[in-house]
matplotlib code that plots the C-alpha trace (Angstrom):
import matplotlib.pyplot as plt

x = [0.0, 2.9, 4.6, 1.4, 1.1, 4.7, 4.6, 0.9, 2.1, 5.7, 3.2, 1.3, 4.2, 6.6, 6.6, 5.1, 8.3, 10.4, 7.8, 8.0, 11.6, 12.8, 9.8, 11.7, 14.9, 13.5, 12.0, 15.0, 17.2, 14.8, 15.2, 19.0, 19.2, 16.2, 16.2, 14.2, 11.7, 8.6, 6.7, 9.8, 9.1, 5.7, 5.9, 8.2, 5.7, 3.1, 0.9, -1.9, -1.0, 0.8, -0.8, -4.4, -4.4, -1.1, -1.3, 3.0, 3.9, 1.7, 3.1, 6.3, 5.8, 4.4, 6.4, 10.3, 10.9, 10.2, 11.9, 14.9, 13.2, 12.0, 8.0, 5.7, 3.3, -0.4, -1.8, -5.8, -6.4, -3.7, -5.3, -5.7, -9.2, -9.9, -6.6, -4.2, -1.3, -2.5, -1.9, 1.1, 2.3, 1.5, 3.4, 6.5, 6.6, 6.4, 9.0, 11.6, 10.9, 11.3, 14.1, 13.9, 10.4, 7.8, 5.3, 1.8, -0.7, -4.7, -7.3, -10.5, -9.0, -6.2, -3.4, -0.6, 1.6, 2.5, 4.5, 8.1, 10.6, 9.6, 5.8, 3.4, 0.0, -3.4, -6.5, -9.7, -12.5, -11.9, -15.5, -14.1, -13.2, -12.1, -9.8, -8.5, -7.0, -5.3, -3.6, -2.9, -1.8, 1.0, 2.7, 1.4, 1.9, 1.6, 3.2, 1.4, -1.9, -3.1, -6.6, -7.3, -9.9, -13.2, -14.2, -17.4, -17.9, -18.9, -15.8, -13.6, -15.3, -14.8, -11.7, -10.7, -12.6, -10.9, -6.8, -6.9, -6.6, -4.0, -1.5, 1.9, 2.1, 3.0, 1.2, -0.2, -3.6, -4.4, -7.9, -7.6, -10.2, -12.6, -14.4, -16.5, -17.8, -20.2, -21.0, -24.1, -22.4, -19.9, -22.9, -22.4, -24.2, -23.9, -27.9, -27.6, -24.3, -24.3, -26.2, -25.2, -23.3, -19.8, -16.4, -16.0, -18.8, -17.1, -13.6, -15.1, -16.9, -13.7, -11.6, -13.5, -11.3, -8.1, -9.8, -10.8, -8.9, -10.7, -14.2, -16.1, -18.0, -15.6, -17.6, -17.2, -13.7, -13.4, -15.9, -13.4, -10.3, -9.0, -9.3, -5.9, -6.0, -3.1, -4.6, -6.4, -5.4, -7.8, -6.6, -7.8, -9.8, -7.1, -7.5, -4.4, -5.2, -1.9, -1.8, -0.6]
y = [0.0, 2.5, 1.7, 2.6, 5.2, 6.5, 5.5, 7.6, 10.5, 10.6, 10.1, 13.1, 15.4, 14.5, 15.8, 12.3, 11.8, 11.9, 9.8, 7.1, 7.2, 6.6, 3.8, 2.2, 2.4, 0.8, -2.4, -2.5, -2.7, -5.7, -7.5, -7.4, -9.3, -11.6, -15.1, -13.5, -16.3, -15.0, -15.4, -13.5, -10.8, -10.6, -10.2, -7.0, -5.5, -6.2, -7.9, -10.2, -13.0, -14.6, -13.9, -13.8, -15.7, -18.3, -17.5, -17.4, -21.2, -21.9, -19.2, -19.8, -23.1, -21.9, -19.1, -20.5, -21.4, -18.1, -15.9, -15.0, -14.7, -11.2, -11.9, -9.4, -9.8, -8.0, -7.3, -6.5, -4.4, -2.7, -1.9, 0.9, 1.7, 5.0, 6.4, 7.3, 6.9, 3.6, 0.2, -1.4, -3.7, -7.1, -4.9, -4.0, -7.5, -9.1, -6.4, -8.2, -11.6, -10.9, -8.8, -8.7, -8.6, -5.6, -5.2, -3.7, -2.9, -1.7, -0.3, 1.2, 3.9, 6.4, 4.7, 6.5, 8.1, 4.4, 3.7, 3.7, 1.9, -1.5, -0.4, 0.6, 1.4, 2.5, 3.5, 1.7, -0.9, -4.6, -5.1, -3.2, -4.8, -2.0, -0.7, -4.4, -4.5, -1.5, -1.8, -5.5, -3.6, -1.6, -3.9, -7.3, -10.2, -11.1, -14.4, -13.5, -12.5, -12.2, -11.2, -10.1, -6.6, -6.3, -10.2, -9.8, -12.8, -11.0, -8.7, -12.5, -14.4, -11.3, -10.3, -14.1, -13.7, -10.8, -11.4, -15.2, -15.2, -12.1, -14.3, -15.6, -19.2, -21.0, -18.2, -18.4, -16.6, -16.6, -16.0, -15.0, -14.8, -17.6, -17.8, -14.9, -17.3, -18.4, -14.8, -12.6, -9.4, -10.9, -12.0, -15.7, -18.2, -20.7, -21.9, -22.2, -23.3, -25.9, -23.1, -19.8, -18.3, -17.9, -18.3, -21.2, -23.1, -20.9, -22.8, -25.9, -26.4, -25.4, -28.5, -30.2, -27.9, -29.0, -32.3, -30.5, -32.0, -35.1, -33.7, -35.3, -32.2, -30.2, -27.2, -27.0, -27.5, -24.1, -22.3, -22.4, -22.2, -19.1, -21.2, -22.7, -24.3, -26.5, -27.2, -25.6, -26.0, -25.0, -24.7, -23.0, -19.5, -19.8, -20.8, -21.1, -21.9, -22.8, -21.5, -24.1]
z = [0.0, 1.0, -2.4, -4.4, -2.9, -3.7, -6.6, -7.1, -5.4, -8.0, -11.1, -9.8, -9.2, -11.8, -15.5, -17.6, -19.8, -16.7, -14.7, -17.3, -18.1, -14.1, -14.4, -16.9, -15.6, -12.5, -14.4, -16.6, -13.7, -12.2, -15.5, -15.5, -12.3, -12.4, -14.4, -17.5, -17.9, -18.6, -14.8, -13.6, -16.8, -15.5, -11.6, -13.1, -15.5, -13.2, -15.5, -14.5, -16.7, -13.5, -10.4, -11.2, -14.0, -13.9, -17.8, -18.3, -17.8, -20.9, -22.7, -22.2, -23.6, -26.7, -27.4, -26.6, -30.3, -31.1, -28.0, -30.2, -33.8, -35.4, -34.3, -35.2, -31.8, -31.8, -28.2, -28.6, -25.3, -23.6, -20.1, -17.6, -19.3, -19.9, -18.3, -21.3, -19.2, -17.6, -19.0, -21.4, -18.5, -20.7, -23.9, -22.0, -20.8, -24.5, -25.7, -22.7, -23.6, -27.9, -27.5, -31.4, -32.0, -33.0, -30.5, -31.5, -29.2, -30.3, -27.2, -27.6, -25.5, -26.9, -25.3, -27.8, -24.8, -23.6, -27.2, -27.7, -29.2, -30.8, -29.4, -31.7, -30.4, -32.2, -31.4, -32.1, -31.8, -32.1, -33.1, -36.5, -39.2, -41.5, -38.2, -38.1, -41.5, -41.7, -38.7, -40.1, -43.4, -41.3, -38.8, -40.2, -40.7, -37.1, -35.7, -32.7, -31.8, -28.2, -27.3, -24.1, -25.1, -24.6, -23.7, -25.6, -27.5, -31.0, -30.8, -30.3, -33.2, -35.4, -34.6, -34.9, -38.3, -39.5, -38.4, -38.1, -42.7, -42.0, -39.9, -40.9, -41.9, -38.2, -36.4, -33.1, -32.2, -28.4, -26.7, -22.9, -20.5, -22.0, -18.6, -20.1, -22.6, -19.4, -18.1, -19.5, -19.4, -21.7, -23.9, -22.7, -20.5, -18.3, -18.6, -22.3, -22.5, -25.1, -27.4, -26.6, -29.5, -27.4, -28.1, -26.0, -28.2, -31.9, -31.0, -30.2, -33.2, -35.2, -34.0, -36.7, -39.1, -37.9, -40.3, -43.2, -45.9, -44.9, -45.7, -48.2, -48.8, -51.6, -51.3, -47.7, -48.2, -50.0, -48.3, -45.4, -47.1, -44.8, -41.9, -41.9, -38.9, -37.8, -33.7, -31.4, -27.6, -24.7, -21.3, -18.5, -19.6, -22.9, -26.1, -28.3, -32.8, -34.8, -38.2, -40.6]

ax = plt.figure().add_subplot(projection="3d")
ax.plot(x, y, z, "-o")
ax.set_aspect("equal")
plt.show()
């Protein structure tokens, strides 16, 4: 509590260029002398993807062939809401662990005073298509794609819908959170489970694409021609799809 409140009452005082710099020195300075694994990454950022959510031992998994290469990573949601200077833990965090890689981050919220370098951030909705591909235009393709936004099951499906077909060959897209898929403010259920339109039930039903060359159907077969879909992978509240 006393740190957060130092820390508060430095963010209040001090110019924001400043603020931010010395903040980075200090995480920088963590990151020297800790292991660099990415739950060590994460307890420095401050990110909830270990603490709450124990998301990092599964990511680190996936991502280790990777660490080292040139990936092109796109965050969906940046955090902090609708505090422009809030938020960007979880980017800083992915810039440490690809300490070659291009980092984009898009928020429904103008979060443009949280990019610098190898941090590219843009403003808008990840319920729009059009906004989607031209940011996709810009810093694509992605290797990466993690969504952790709005949790509203029509912004996952068509995000999924619109960046999935965008992806480098290999890619991995990543939906956090999936316990939304059962809550109504989310626009999921628990009482209808087996029905509601969520993206719990849109992934399960796409496991039977990881078979597709095996479908008798030809016209199906080119109908969902964009859905390259090597695996899918569900864990808890995560959902991880391999682009072939």
């Amino acid at each position: 509590m006393l740190a957060s409140s130092v820390k508060d009452f430095f963010r209040k005082i001090l110019p924001w260029p400043l603020y931010r710099r010395l903040k980075r020195i200090r995480e920088e300075s963590k990151v020297f002398f800790s292991r660099r694994d990415l739950t060590s990454l994460a307890r420095i950022y401050q990110t909830d993807k270990w603490g709450r959510h124990f998301y990092t031992p599964i990511y680190s998994q996936a991502f280790s062939d990777l660490r080292y290469k040139p990936v092109r990573l796109l965050e969906i949601g940046i955090g902090g809401y609708a505090k422009s200077r809030m938020g960007g833990n979880s980017l800083r965090m992915w810039k440490s662990y690809f300490p070659k890689g291009i980092i984009t981050g898009i928020d429904i919220y103008d979060k443009t005073d949280l990019a610098e370098s190898r941090i590219h951030i843009y403003t808008g909705d990840q319920s729009d298509a059009d906004f989607l591909n031209r940011v996709s235009n810009i810093e694509g393709p992605y290797d990466v794609i993690i969504d952790d936004g709005s949790h509203m099951q029509s912004h996952i499906i068509l995000s999924f819908e619109t960046l999935f077909p965008l992806m480098a060959s290999g890619g991995i897209y990543v939906i956090e959170d999936t316990q939304t898929s059962y809550w109504p403010k989310f626009e999921g259920s628990t009482k209808e489970m087996a029905t509601v339109n969520s993206a719990m039930n849109y992934f399960i039903n796409k496991v039977h694409h990881v078979n597709k060359s095996e479908w008798i159907k030809e016209d199906l077969q080119k109908e969902y021609a964009h859905d390259d879909i090597a695996s899918i992978s569900f864990y808890h509240n995560l959902i991880f799809i391999t682009k072939s």
